[in-house]
N, C-alpha and C positions, 0 to 999 in steps of 0.2 A: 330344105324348102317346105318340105310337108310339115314342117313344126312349127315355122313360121306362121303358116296356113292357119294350123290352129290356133295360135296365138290369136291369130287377126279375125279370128270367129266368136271367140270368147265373149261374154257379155260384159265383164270386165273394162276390157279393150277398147268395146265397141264404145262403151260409156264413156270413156275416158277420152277418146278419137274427135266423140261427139262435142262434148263440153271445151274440147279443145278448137273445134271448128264453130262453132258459138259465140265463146267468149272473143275469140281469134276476130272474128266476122267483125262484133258489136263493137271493141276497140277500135278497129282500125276506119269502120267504116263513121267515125265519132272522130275523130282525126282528120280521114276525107272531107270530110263535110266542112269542117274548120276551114281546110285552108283552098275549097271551092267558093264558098258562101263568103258574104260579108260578113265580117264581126257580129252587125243589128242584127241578122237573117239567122248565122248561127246560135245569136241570144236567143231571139223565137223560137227558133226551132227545138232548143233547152229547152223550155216553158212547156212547148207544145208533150214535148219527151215524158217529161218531170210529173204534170199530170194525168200521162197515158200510164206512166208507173202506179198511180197511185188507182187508175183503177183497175189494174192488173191485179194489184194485192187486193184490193174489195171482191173480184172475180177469182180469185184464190179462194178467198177468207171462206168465201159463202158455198164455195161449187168444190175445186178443187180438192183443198183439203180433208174436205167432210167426206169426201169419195175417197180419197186415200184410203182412210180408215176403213169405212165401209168394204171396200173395196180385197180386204184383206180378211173382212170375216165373211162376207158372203158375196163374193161376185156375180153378177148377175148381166144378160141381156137388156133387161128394163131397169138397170140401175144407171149402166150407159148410157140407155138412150134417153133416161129423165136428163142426167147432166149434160148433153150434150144439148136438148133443147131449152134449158134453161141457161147455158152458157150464151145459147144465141138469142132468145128473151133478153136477159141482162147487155147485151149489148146494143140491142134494139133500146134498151131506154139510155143508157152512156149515150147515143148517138142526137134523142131528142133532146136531152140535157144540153148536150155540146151545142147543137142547133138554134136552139133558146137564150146558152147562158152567151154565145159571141152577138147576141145583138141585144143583151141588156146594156142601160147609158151607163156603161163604165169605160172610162179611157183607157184603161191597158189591155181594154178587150175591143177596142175599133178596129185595131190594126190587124184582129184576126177575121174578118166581116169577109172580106175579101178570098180568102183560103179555107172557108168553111167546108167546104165538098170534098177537097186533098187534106184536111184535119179529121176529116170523119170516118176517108176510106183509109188514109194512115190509122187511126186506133182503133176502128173494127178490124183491120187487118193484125196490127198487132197482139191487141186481147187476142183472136183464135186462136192466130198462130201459140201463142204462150199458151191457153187451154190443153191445143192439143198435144202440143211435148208434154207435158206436163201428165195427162191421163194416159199417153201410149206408155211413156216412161213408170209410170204405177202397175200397167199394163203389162210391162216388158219386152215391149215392142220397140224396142232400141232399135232394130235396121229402119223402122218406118222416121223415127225420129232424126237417125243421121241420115238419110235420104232431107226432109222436110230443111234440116242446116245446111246442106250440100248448095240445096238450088237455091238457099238463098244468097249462095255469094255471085249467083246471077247478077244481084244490084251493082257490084264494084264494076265494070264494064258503062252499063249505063249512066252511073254518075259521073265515073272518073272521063268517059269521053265525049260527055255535055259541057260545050262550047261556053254557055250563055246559061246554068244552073241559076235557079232561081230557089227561093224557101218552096212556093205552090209544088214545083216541081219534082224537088227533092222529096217532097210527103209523098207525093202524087206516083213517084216512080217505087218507092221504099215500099211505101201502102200496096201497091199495084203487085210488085215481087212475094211477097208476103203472103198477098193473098193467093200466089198463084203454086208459091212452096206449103201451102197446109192443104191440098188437092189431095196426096195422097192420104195425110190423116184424117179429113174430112171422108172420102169414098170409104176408108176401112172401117170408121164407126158407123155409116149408111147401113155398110151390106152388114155388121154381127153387134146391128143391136134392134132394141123393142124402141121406136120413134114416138114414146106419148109422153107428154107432161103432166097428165092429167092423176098423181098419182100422191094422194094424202098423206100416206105413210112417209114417204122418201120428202116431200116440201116441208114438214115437220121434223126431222131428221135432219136437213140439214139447213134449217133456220136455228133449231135446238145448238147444233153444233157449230155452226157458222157466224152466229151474232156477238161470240166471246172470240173468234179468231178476227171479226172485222175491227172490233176495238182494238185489243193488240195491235192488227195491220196499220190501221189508220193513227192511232198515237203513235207509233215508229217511224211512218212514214213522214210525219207533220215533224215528232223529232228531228230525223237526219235531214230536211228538206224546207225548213220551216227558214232556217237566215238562207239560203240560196234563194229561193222563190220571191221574198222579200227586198232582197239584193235587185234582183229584176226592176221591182217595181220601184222601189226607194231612187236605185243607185243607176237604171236604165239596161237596155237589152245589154249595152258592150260590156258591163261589167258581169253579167248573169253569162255571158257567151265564154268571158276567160275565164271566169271561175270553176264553169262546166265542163271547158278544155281539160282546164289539171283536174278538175274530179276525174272524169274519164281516164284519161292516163296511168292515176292512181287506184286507181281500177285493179290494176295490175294488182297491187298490193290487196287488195280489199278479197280479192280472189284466193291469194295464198292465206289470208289471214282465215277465209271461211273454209280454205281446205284444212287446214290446220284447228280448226274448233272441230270440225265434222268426225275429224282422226279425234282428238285427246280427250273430247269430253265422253265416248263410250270407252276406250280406252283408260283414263282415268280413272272415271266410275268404277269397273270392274276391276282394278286394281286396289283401289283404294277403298273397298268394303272385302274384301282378300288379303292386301299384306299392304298396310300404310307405309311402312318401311320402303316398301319396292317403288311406290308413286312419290317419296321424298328423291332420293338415290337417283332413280333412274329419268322420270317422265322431267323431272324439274332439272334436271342439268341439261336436257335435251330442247325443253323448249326456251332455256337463256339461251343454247346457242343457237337456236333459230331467229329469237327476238336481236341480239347482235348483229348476227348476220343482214336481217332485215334494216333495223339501224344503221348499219355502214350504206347500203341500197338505199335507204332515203337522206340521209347523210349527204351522198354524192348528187342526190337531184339538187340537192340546198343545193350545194357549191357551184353546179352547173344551170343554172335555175334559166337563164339568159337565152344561151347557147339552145336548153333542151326545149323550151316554151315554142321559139324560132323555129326550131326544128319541127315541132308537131303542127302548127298552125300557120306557119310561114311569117314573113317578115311584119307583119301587120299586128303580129303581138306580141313583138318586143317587149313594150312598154313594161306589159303585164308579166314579166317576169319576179318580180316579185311578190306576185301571187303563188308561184311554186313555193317558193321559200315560206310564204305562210303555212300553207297545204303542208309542208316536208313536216313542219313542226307540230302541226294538229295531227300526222300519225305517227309522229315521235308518240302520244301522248296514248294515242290509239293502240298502239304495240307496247307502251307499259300496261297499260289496263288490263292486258289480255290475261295473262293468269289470274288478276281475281276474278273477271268477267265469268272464265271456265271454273272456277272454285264455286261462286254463287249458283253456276248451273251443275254442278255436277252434286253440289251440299243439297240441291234440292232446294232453293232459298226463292222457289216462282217467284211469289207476293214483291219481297227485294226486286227482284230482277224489273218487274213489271213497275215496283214504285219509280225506280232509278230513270226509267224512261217519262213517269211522268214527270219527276219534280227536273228533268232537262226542256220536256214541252212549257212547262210552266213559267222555266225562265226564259227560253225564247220568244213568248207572247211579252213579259213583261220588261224585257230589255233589249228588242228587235231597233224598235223607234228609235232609241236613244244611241244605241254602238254602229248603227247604219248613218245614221245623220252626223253622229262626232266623227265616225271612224273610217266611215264607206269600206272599200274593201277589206279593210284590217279589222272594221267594227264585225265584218261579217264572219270572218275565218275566225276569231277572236271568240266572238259567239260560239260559233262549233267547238271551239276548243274548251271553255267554260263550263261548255254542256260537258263534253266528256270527264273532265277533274268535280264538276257536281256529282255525277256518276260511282267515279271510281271513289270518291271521299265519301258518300253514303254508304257504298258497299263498303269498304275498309272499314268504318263506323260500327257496320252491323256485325261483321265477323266476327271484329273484337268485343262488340258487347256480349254476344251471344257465344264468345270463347269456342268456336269453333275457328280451324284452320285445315287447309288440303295441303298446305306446301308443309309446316312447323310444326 
């Protein structure tokens, strides 16, 4: 019992508890929400999602990250408390944006006029919340972050036993939870930090470092998001609502794929500038049989596409079942990629890595129109799929020109 004990105290553990109550939470409550909501309501509700993401990674790009680093050569009281009042700066203007851009005359923006006040306290809620795991977690204040995941499955309760769930409501209850689980990481950067923004060195520091991570963010973001978002508007909420479904789902996978980059690519590295031999031999037989393995795992969704779609969202998205089977097959392609994807990153090849994502943004601008209107949902998944084989045929391109290889 007492070694249990310490297991379950370990930071290790805790991290891993954490991310498990997390991801755990955000799946399933993406699921709920599917088979509470209408189709239309869960498509908005996508939408609404999809660009809270996006500026989550802008409030990363500029705040977060650039404290990370920071944060590891000189910690400080008033390095805390600049980021913690510019994280709330930054969301104060997310918030007049939002307020502005639902009542400019655009028609796919009317239908948000209505829900502005449950759209604003949902992604002011969400931005902190994400800030604050995110700096306790550089912090290593792991119990305040599983505490902060804990309450928030407080939501499943009030969603799952509302009669009459609306979209206003679902932001409105999500929003409201959210804000009410980042109490505790809010109170503990209150009382152990320095509250001023007013601080030259550190707004230049991390403009210096944050304007080359917001590019990055936002080409990636526009990359993997750019035919969903579109889908929306082109193809209508029902179609942006199922395709978001199986995103989420596949989620699952997207997960083991970035535990699996996070393990191989310092793993690799470090083997593979030590005994190349050993990163042929060993890391490369290990990660076909993890790519297999995964392959048979979405193999089986194809097959069961019908069955499993029903199952997560209920009878109302049958139809859409063969949107899994698109999705199964765009991370067939996703799970080839993966070893040169970690070759490119671990050879050091940034420039590649960063061209690979523009010339995918690139084709999605110039052939959104066309594979949305011919294809509708096959135009869309088809799109993502295109981008990925531009991707990996650039990188493949460059290896070989430049006769370097991590696997041969």
């Amino acid at each position: 019992m007492k070694n249990i004990f310490k297991i379950i105290q370990r930071p290790a553990f805790m991290v891993f508890t954490d991310q498990l109550i997390f991801s755990g939470s955000n799946f399933l409550l993406a699921f709920l929400l599917a088979r509470k909501l209408s189709i239309s309501d869960f498509g908005y509700f996508s939408s609404v999602l999809l660009v809270t993401y996006l500026l989550v990674a802008v409030c990363n790009a500029l705040i977060v990250q650039p404290f990370q680093i920071l944060a590891a050569k000189e910690f400080g009281k008033k390095s805390l408390g600049f980021v913690f009042m510019a994280a709330l700066l930054l969301i104060c203007i997310f918030v007049l944006v939002i307020f502005l851009a639902t009542f400019l005359p655009i028609s796919a923006l009317l239908v948000f006029q209505n829900t502005v006040v449950s759209i604003i306290i949902f992604v002011s809620a969400y931005i902190l919340q994400d800030f604050l795991r995110k700096i306790l977690l550089t912090m290593n204040r792991v119990h305040l972050v599983l505490l902060i995941d804990s309450i928030f499955i407080l939501v499943f309760p009030f969603i799952a036993f509302n009669e009459h769930i609306t979209l206003t409501k679902s932001l409105m209850i999500i929003g409201s939870v959210n804000a009410f689980a980042s109490l505790p990481g809010f109170c503990y950067i209150i009382r152990n930090s320095d509250l001023n923004i007013k601080n030259s060195a550190l707004w230049k520091y991390h403009w210096n470092a944050g304007k080359w991570f917001v590019s990055a963010a936002l080409l990636q973001w526009f990359s993997s998001n750019f035919f969903t978002l579109a889908a929306g508007i082109y193809l209508g909420v029902n179609a942006l609502g199922s395709l978001r479904l199986v995103q989420s789902f596949f989620g699952v996978i997207n997960i083991i794929l970035q535990t699996v980059e996070n393990y191989y690519i310092p793993k690799t590295a470090k083997l593979y500038y030590q005994d190349r031999e050993s990163v042929k031999k060993k890391l490369f037989k290990n990660m076909i049989q993890w790519m297999v393995v995964l392959g048979i795992v979405v193999g089986l969704f194809f097959a069961f596409s019908q069955p499993l779609i029903t199952f997560l969202g209920g009878e109302k998205y049958r139809e859409y079942g063969f949107v899994v089977k698109l999705v199964s097959v765009l991370y067939l392609l996703i799970i080839y990629s993966y070893p040169t994807r970690i070759s490119i990153r671990v050879l050091e090849q940034n420039k590649a890595f960063f061209t690979g994502y523009c010339i995918s943004f690139l084709f999605s601008v110039l052939s959104f129109h066309f594979l949305l209107q011919s294809g509708g949902l096959y135009g869309a998944v088809g799109g993502l799929a295109i981008n990925q084989i531009l991707m990996i045929t650039y990188w493949k391109i460059l290896l070989n020109k430049k006769k370097i290889s991590l696997w041969t």
